[in-house]
C-alpha positions as CSV (number, residue, x, y, z in Angstrom):
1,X,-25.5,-19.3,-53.3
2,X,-24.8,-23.0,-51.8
3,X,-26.0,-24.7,-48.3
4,X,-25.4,-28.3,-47.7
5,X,-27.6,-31.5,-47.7
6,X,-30.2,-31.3,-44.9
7,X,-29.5,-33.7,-41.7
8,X,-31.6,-37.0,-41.9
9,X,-32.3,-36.2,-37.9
10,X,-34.3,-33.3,-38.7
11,X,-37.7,-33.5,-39.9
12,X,-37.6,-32.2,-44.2
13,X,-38.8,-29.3,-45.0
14,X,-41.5,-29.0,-47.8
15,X,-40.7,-26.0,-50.2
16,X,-43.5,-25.4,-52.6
17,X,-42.2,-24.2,-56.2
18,X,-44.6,-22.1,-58.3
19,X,-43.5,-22.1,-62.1
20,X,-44.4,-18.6,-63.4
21,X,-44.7,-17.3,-67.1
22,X,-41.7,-17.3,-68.4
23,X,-39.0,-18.6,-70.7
24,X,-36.9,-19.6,-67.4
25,X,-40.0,-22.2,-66.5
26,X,-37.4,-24.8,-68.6
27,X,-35.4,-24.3,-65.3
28,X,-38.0,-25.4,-63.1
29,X,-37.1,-29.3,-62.9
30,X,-33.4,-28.8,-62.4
31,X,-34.7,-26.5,-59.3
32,X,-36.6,-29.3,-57.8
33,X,-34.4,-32.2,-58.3
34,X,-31.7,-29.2,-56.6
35,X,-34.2,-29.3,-53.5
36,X,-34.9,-33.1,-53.5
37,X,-31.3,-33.7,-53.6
38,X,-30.8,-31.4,-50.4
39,X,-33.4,-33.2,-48.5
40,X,-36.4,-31.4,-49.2
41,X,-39.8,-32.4,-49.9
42,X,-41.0,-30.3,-53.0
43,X,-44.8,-29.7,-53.8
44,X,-45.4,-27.9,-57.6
45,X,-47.8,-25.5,-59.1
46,X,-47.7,-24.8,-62.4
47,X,-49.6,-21.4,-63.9
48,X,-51.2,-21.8,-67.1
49,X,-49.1,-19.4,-68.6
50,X,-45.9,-21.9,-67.5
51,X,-47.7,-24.7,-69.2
52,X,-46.8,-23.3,-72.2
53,X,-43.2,-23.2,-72.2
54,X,-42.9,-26.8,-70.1
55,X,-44.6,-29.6,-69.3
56,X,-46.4,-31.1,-66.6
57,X,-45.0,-34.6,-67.3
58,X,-41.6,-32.9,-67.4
59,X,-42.2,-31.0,-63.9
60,X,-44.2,-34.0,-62.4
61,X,-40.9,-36.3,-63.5
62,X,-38.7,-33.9,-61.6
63,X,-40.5,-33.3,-58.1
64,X,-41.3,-36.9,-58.3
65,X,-45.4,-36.1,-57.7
66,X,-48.7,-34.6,-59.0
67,X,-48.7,-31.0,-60.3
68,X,-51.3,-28.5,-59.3
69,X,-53.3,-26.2,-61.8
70,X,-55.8,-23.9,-62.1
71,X,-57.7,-27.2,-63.2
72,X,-56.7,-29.5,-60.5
73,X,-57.6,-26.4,-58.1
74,X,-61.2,-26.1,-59.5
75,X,-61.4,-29.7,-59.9
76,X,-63.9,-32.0,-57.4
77,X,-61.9,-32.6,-54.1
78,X,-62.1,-32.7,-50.2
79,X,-59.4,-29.6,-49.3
80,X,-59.1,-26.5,-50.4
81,X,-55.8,-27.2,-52.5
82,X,-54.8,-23.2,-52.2
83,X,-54.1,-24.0,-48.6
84,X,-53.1,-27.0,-48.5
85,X,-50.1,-26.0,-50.4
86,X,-49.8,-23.0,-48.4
87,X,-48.9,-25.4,-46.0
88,X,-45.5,-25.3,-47.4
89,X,-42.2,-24.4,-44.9
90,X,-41.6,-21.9,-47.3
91,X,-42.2,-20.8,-51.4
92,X,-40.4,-20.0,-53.9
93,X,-41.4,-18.6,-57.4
94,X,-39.6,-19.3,-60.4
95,X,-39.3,-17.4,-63.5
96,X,-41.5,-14.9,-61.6
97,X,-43.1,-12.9,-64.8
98,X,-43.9,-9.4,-64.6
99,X,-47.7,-10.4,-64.7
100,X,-47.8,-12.6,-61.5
101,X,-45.7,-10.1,-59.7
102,X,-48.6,-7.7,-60.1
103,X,-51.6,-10.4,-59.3
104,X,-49.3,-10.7,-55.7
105,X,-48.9,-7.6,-55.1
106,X,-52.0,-6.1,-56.0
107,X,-53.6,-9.3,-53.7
108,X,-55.2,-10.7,-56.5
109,X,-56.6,-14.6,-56.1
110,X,-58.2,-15.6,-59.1
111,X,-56.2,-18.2,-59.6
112,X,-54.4,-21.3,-58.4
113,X,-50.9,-19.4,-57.4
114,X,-51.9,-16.1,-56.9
115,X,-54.5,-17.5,-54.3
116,X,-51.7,-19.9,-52.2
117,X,-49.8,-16.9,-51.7
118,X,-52.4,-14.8,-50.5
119,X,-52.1,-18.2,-47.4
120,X,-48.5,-18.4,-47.1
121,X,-46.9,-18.2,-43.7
122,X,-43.7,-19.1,-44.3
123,X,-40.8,-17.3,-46.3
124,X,-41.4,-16.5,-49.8
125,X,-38.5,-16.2,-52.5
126,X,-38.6,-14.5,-55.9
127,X,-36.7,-15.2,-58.6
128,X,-37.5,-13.0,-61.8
129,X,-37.2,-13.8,-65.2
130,X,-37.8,-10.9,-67.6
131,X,-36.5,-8.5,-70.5
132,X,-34.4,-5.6,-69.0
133,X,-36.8,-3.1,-69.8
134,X,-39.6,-4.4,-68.1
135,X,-38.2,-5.8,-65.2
136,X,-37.2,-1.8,-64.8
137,X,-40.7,-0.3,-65.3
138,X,-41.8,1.2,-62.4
139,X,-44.8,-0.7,-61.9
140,X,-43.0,-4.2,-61.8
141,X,-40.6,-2.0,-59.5
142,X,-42.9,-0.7,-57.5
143,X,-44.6,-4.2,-57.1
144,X,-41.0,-5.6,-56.1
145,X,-40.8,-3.1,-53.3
146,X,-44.4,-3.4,-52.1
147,X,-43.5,-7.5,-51.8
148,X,-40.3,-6.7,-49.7
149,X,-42.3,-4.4,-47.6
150,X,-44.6,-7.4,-46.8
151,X,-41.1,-9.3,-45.8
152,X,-40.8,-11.0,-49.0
153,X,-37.1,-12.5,-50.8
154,X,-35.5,-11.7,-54.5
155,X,-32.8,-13.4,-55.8
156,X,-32.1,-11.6,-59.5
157,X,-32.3,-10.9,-61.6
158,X,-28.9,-11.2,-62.7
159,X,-27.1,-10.1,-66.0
160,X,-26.9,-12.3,-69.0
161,X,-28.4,-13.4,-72.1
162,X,-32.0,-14.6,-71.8
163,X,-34.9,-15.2,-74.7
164,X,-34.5,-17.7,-77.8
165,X,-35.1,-14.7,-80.3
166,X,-32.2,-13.0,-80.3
167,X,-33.4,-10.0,-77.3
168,X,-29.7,-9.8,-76.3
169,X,-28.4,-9.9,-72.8
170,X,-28.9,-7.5,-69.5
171,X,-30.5,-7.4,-66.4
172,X,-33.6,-10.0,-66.8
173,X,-31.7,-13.3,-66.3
174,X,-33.3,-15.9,-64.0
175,X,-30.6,-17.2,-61.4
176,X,-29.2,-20.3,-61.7
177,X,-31.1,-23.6,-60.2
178,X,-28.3,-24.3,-57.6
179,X,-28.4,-20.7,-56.5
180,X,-32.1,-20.8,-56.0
181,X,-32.3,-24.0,-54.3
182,X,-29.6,-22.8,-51.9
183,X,-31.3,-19.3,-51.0
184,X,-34.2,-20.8,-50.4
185,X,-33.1,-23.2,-48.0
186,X,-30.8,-21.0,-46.7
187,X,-33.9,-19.0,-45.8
188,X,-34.9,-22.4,-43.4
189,X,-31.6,-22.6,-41.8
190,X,-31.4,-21.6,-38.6
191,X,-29.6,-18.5,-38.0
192,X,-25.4,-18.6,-38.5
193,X,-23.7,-18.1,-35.3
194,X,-22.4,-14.6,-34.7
195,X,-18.7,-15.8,-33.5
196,X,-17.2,-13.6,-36.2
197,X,-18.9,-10.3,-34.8
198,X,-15.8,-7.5,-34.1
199,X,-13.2,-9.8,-36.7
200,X,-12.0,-8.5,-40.0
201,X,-11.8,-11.4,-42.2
202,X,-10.0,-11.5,-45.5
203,X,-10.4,-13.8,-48.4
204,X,-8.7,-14.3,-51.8
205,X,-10.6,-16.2,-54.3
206,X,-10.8,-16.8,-58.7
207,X,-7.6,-16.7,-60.9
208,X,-5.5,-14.4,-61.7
209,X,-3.8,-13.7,-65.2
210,X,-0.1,-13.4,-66.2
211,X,-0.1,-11.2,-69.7
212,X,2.1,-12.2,-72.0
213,X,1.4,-9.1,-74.3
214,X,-1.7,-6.8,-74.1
215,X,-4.3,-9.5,-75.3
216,X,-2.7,-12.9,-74.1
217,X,-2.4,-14.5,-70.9
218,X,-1.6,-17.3,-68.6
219,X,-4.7,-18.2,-66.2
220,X,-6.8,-21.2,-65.2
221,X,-10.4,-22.2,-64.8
222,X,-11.1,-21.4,-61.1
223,X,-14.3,-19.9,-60.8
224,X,-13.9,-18.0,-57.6
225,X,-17.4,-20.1,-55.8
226,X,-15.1,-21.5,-52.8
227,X,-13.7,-17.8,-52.1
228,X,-17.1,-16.5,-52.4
229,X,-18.8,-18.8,-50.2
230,X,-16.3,-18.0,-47.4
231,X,-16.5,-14.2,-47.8
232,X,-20.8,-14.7,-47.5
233,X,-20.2,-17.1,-44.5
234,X,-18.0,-14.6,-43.0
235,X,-20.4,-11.9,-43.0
236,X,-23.7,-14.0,-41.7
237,X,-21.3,-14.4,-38.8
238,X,-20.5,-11.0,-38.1
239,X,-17.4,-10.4,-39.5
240,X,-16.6,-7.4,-41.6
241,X,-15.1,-9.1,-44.6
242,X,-12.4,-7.5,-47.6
243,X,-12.9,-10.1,-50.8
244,X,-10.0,-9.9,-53.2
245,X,-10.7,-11.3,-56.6
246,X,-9.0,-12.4,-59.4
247,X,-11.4,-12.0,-62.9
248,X,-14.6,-14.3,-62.3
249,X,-18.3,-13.9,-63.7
250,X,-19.8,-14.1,-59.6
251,X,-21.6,-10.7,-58.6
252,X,-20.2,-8.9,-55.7
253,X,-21.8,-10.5,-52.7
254,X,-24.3,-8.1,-50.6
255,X,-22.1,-6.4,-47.4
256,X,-18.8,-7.5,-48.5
257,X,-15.8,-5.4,-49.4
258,X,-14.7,-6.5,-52.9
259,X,-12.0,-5.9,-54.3
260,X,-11.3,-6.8,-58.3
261,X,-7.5,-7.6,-59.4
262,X,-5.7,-9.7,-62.0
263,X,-2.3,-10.5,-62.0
264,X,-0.6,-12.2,-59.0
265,X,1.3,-9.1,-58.0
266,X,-2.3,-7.1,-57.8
267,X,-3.3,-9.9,-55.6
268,X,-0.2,-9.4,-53.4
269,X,0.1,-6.0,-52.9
270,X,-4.4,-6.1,-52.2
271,X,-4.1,-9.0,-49.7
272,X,-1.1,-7.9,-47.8
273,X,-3.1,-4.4,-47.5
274,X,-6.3,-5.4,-46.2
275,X,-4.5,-8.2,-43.6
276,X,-2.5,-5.7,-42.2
277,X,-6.1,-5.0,-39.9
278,X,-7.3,-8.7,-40.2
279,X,-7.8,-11.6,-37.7
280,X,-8.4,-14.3,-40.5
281,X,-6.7,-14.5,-43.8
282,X,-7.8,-17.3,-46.2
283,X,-6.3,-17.4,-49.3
284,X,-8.6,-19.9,-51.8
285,X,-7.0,-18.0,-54.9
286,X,-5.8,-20.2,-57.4
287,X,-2.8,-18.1,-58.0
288,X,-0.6,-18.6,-61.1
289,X,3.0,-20.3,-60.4
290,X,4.3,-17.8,-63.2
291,X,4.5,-14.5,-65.0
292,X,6.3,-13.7,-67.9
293,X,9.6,-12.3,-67.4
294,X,9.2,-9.4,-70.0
295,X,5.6,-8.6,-70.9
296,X,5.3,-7.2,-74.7
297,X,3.9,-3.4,-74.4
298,X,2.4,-4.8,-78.3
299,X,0.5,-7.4,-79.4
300,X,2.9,-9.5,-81.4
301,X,2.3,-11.1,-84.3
302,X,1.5,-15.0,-85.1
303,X,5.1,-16.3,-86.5
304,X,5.9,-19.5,-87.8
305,X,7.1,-22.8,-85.6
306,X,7.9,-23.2,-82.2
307,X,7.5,-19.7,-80.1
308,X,10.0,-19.2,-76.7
309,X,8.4,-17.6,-73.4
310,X,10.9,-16.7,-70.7
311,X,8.3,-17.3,-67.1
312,X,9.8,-16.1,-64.0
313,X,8.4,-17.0,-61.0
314,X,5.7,-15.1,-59.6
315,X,5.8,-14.3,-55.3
316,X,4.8,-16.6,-52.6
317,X,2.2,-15.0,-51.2
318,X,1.1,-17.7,-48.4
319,X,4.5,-17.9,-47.3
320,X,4.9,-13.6,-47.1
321,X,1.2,-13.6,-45.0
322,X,3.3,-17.1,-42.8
323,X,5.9,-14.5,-42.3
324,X,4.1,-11.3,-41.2
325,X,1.6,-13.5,-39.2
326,X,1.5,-12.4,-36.0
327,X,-1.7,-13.4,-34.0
328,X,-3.8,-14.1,-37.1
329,X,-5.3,-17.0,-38.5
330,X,-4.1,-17.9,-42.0
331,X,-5.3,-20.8,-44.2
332,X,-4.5,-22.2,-47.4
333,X,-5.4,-24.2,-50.3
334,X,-3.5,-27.1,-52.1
335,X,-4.3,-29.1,-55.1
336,X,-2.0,-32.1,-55.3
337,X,-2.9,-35.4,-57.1
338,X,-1.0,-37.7,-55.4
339,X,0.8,-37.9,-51.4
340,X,-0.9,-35.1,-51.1
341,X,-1.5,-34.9,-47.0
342,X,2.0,-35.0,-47.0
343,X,2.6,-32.4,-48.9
344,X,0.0,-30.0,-47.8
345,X,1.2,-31.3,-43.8
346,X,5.0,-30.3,-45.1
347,X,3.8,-26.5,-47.1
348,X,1.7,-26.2,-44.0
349,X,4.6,-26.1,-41.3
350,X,6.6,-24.4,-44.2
351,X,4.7,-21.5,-45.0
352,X,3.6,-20.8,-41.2
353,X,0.2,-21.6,-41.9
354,X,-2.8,-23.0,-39.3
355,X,-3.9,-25.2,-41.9
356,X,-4.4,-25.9,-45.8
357,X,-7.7,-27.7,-47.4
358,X,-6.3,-30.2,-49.5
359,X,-8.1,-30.3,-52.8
360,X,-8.6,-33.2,-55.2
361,X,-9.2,-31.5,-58.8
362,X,-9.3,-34.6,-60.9
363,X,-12.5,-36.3,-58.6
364,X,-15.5,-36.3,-60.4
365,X,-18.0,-33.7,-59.3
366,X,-15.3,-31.4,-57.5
367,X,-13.5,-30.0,-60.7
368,X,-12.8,-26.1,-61.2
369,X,-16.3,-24.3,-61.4
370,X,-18.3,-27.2,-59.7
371,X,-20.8,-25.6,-56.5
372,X,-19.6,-28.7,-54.6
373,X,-15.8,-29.4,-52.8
374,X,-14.1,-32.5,-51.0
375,X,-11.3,-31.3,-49.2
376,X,-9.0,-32.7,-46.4
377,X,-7.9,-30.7,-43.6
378,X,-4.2,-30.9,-42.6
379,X,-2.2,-28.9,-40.3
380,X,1.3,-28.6,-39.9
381,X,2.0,-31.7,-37.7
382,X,0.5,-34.1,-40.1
383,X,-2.8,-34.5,-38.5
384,X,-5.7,-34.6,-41.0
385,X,-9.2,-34.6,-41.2
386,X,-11.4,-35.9,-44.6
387,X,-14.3,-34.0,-45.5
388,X,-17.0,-35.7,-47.8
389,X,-18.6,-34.6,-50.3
390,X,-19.8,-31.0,-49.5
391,X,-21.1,-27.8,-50.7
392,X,-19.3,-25.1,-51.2
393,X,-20.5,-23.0,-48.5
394,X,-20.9,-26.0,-46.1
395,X,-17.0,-26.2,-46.7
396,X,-16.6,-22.7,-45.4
397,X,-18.6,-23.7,-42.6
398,X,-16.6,-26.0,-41.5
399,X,-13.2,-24.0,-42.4
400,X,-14.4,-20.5,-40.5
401,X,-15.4,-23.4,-37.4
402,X,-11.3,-24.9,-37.6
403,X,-10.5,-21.1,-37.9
404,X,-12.6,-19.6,-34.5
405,X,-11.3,-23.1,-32.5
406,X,-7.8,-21.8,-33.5
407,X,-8.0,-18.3,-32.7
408,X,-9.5,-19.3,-29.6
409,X,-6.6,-21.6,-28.5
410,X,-4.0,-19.2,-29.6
411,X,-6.4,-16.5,-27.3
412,X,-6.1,-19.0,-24.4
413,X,-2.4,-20.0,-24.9
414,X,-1.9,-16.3,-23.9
């Protein structure tokens, strides 16, 4: 999950990290400089079990201050460090191990983290890091619950590979710095309007694949973030939300209808389905152009030189939704590289749609799979508004805002 960069007229919040036991600690200064970046003032405390996976230089370096210990807590000074740092607008423990997961719940304060927690007033976010099999004991699940019970956040743990010594992959993997930065600011923001409450809002995100033969396939590299950060804005506005997906690694986002395709006509016959009861359609799927024309029922064999594919064209599925509109709201994507307002103004008006977010895949930092986006919004008539530099969930902010302005007028118009 993504939020945007915090406005310069409101005071920064201070998050305070707490670096737990855990291989994940190495993914403690990337978290910081993720919060700094966003506006926030960070504070750190490391455990002494953190200290030895990472350094203090290397987590002082990142939060760009001091880092408390155990020994900076029991150390000569004039506050009571514990809650001073408690202070914080809100917490958030990283590579949470098993261990200090028990000292919280079980309201243990022997030490320099276990005690700040025990003085938090703000929100406090977990993020876990730990083998599969004990992060599904029952006592690290029953300490999880007993944290939620006290109002208490999780993010993770997700699936993956975690450890250096060859434990494997499961359900242990820490979340990803940009995804824990985001939740726990997201956790500061004030609420998200409800203006979506009653709608049914349907997105298409990731890429489909056009199989050539049982094993190969035409795709490309779009994650499926932008889709998935308008489906999640959708619903913390109220809407009830249907998110069709081509193949991407993203789990299925809490409250939201998902719906897992491949191919283009998958996509098609799942979109046109669900929008048949929707009020907004946006379509962020980064569909393929083509399918073969005959797709081999075998795999077929590696031959020698040059190897002929007949493509045919796959269906328009913008243009179908621009036909069968009716009172809804329907938005599109674009990627062009050059005159591309133009052209995004001109497959706007063609395809019947309220407006298309112009994307610009070859500027640094906005490339398939990045969390951030700069897109232009153009409607049909030409008229065009540039976005900066935004994340990908501040982008469907501002779409779903274009979207409920829209609707509205169209309401009023009749």
């Amino acid at each position: 999950m993504t939020v945007p960069a915090l406005s310069v007229l409101a005071p920064p919040p201070l998050v305070l990290v707490i670096v737990g036991g855990s291989m994940a600690a190495v993914k403690a200064p990337p978290v910081l400089r993720r919060l700094r970046e966003r506006g926030a003032g960070v504070r750190v405390i490391a455990t002494r079990a953190a200290l030895d996976f990472i350094t203090e230089l290397s987590l002082a370096t990142a939060a760009d201050g001091e880092v408390a210990t155990d020994e900076t807590w029991f150390a000569p000074r004039p506050d009571a460090q514990h809650l001073t740092l408690a202070r914080a607008d809100a917490v958030v423990v990283v590579g949470a191990s098993a261990d200090l997961l028990a000292r919280a719940a079980g309201g243990h304060a022997s030490d320099l983290a276990s005690a700040t927690l025990l003085s938090v007033q703000g929100p406090v976010l977990w993020v876990p890091a730990m083998n599969e099999r004990m992060w599904r004991h029952p006592a690290v699940q029953a300490n999880a619950e007993r944290l939620r019970g006290w109002g208490h956040h999780f993010l993770g743990p997700e699936v993956g590979a975690f450890g250096s010594r060859g434990e494997g992959s499961g359900l242990g993997r820490m979340a990803e710095p940009e995804d824990i930065a985001g939740t726990v600011l997201a956790l500061l923001a004030p609420p998200a309007p409800r203006d979506l409450a009653g709608l049914h809002v349907v997105v298409s995100a990731g890429p489909t694949r056009e199989y050539l033969d049982p094993v190969r396939f035409i795709s490309n590299p779009s994650s499926g973030k932008m889709g998935f950060a308008v489906a999640e804005e959708a619903r913390d506005r109220g809407a009830r939300v249907t998110l069709v997906t081509g193949p991407v690694t993203l789990p299925d986002p809490p409250g939201v209808e998902v719906v897992r395709i491949e191919t283009a006509l998958e996509l098609r016959d799942a979109v046109r389905e669900a929008a048949q009861a929707a009020q907004i359609v946006v379509m962020t799927a980064a569909v393929a152009d083509y399918r073969a024309a005959e797709r081999a029922g075998e795999k077929q064999a590696k031959v020698a030189g040059d190897v002929t594919v007949t493509l045919t064209p796959n269906p328009d599925i913008l243009a179908e939704l621009g036909q069968e509109k009716g009172g809804r709201v329907l938005v599109g994507f674009a990627m062009e590289t050059h005159a591309g307002v133009e052209r995004a103004a001109a497959k706007a008006a063609r395809k019947n749609a309220d407006f298309i977010l112009l994307n610009y895949p070859t500027r640094e930092g906005t490339a398939f799979g990045g969390d951030d986006n700069e897109v232009t919004l153009v409607r049909p008539d030409g008229s065009a508004e540039a976005w900066p530099r935004l994340s990908k969930r501040e982008v469907a902010r501002r779409l779903l805002d274009e979207a409920v302005r829209v609707r509205a007028g169209r309401t009023t118009d009749h």
